[in-house]
C-alpha positions as a Markdown table, in Angstrom:
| # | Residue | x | y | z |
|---|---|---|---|---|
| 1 | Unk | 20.1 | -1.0 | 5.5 |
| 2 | Unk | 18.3 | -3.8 | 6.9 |
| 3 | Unk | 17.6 | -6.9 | 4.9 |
| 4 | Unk | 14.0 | -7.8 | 3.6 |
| 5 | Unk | 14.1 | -10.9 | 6.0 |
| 6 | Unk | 14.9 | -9.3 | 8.6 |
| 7 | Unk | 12.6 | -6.3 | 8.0 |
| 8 | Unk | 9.4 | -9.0 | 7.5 |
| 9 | Unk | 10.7 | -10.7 | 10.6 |
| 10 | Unk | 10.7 | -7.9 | 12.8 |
| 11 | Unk | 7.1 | -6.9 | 11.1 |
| 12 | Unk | 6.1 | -10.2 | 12.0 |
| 13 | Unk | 7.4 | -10.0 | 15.7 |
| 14 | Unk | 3.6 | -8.1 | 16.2 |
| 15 | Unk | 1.8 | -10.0 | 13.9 |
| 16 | Unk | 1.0 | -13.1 | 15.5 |
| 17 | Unk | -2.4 | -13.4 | 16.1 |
| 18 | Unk | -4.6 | -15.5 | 13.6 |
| 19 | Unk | -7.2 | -13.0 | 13.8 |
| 20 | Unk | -4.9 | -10.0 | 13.8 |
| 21 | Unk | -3.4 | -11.3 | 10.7 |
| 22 | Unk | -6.9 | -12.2 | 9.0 |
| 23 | Unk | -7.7 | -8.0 | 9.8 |
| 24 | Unk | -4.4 | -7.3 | 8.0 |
| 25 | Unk | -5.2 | -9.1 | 4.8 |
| 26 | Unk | -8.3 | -6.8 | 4.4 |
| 27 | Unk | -7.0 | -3.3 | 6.1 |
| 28 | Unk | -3.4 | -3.3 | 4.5 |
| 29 | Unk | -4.6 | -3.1 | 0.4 |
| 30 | Unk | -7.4 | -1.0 | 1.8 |
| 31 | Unk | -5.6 | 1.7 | 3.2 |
| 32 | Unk | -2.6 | 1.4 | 0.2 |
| 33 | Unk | -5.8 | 2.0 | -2.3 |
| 34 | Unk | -7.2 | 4.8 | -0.2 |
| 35 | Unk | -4.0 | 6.6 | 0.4 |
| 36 | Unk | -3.2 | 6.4 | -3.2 |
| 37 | Unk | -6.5 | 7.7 | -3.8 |
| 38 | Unk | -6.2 | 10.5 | -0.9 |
| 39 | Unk | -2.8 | 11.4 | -3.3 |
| 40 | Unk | -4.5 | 11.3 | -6.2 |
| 41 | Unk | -7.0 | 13.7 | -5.0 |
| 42 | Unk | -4.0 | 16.8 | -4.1 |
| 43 | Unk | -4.5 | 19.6 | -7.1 |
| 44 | Unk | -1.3 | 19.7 | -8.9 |
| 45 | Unk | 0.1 | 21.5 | -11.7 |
| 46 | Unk | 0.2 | 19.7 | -15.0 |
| 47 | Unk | 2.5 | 20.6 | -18.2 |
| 48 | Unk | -0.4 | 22.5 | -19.9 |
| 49 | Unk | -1.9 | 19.5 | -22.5 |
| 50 | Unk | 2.1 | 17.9 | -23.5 |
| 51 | Unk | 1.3 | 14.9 | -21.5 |
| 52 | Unk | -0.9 | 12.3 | -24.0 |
| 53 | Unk | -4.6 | 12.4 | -22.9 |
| 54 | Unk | -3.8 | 8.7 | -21.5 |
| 55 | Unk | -0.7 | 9.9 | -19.7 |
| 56 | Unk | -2.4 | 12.9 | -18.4 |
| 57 | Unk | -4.8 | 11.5 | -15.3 |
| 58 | Unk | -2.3 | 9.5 | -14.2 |
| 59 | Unk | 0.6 | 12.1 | -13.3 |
| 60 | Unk | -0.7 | 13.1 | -10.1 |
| 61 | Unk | 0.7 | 12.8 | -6.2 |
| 62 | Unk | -0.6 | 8.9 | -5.9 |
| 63 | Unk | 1.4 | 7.7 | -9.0 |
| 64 | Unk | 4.8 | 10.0 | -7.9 |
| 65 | Unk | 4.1 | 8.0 | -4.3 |
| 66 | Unk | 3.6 | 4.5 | -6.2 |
| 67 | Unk | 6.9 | 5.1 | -8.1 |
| 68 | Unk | 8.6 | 6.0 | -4.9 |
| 69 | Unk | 7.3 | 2.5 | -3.1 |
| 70 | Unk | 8.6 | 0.7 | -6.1 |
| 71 | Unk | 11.9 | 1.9 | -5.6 |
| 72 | Unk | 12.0 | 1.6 | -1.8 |
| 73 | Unk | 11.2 | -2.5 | -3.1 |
| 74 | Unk | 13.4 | -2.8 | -5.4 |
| 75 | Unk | 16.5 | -1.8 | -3.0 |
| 76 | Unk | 14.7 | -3.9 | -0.6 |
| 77 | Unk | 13.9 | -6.8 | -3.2 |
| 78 | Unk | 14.2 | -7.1 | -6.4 |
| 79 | Unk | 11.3 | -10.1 | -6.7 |
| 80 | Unk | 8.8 | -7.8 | -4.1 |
| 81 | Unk | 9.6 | -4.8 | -6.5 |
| 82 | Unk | 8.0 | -7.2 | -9.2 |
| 83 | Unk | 5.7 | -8.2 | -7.5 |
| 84 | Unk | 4.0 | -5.1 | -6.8 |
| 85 | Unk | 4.0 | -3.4 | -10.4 |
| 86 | Unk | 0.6 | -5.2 | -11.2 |
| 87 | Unk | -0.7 | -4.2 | -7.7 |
| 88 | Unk | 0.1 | -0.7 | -8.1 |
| 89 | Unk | -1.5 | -0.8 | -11.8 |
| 90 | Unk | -4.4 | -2.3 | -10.0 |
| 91 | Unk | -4.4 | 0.1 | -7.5 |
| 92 | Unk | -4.1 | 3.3 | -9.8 |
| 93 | Unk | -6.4 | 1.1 | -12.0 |
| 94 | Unk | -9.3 | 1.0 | -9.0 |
| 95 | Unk | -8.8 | 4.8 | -8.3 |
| 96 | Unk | -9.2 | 6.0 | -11.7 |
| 97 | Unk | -12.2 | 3.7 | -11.9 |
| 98 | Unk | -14.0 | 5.4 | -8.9 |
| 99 | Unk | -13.4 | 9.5 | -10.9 |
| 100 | Unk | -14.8 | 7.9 | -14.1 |
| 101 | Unk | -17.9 | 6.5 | -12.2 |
| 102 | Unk | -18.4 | 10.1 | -10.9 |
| 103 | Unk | -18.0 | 9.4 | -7.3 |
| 104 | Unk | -15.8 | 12.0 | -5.3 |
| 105 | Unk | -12.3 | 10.2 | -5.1 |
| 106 | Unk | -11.5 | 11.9 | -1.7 |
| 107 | Unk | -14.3 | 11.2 | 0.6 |
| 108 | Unk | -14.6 | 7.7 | -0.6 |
| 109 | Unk | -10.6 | 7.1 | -0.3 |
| 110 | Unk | -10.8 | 8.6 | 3.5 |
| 111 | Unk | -13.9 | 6.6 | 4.3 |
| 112 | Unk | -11.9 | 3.5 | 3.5 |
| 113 | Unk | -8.9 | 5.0 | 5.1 |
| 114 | Unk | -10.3 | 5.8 | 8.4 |
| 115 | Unk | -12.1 | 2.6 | 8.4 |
| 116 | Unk | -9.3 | 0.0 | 7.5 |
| 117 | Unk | -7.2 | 2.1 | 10.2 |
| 118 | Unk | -9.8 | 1.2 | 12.8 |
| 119 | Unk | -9.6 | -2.1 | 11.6 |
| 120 | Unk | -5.8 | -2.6 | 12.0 |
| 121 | Unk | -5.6 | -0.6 | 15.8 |
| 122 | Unk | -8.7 | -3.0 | 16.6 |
| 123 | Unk | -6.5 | -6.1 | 15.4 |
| 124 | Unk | -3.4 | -4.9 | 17.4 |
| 125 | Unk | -5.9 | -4.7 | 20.6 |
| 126 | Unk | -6.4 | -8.1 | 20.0 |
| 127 | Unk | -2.3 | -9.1 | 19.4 |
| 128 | Unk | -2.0 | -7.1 | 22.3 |
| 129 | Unk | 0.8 | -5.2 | 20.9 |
| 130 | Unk | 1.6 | -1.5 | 19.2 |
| 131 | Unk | 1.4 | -1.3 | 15.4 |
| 132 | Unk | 5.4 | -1.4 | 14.0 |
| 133 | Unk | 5.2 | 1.6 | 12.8 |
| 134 | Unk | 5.2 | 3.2 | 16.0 |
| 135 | Unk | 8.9 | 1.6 | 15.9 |
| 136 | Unk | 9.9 | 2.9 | 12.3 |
| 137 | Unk | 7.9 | 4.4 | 9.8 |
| 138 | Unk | 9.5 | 2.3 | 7.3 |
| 139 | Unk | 6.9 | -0.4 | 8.3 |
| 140 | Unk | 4.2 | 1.4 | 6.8 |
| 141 | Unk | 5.8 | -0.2 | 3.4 |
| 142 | Unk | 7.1 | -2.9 | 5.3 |
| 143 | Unk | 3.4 | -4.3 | 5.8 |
| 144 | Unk | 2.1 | -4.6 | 1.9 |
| 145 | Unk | 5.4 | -6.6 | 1.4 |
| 146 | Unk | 5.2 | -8.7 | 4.4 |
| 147 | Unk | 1.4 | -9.5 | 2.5 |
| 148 | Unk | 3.2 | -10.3 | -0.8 |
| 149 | Unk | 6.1 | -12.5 | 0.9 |
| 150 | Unk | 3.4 | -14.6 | 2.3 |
| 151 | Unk | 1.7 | -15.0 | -1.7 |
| 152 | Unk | 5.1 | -16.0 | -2.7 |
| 153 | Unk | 6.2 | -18.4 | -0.3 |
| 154 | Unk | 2.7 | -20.0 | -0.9 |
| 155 | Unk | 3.6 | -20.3 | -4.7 |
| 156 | Unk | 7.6 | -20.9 | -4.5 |
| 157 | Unk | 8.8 | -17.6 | -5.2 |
| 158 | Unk | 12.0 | -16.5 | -3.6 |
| 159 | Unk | 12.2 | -13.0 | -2.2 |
């Protein structure tokens, strides 16, 4: 397996451009918040009222994917993996938010989704080069972290 540096460096090989990496800052949470709540949105089977009532909205497909990009971190990077357990709260946080104010979690999740997308295929127009994920998939969870390597390298944190 590849190391984190050289994962972000090879991420960073297409993410040059000022302005492509300004659209990134935006698009990248946006479409990690959609997706999960896309995920969240997939009917699932529950264990019939065992879970707590506190428990209970937050076993769903967005939350199984959140624990499954934890653990991809924490093989990758033990101080990303830390890193991103109060963004993931956060981000199941937001989600949960959005059902309790009534609004329909799916159509406002792909809204955002299909939007920040545009926004990232408009800012590799601009770099002039093909998203990495067209390389690897793995650099769909490669970009969120190449975000948070940048936050802790600004505050001293090694990764």
């Amino acid at each position: 397996m590849k190391s984190i540096d050289r994962w972000l460096e090879e991420y960073g090989e297409s993410h040059q451009n000022p302005t492509n990496k300004k659209i990134h800052w935006i698009c990248v949470p946006l479409i990690v918040f959609s997706l999960a709540g896309m995920l969240w949105s997939i009917p699932h089977g529950y264990f019939g009222g065992i879970l707590p009532a506190a428990i209970d909205p937050f076993f769903n497909w967005a939350t199984l994917f959140l624990l499954f990009a934890l653990g991809y971190y924490f093989i990758l990077s033990k101080p990303i993996f830390l890193g991103f357990i109060p963004v993931i709260v956060l981000v199941l946080a937001g989600n949960f938010a959005i059902l309790r104010a009534g609004l329909p979690l799916f159509q406002v999740s792909l809204a955002v989704f299909v939007i920040a997308w545009i926004g990232q295929f408009i800012g590799h127009q601009i770099e002039g080069k093909k998203p990495s994920f067209f390389k690897d998939l793995q650099f769909l969870l490669i970009g969120p972290a190449w975000l948070m390597h940048f936050l802790f390298r600004r505050v001293g944190i090694a990764y």
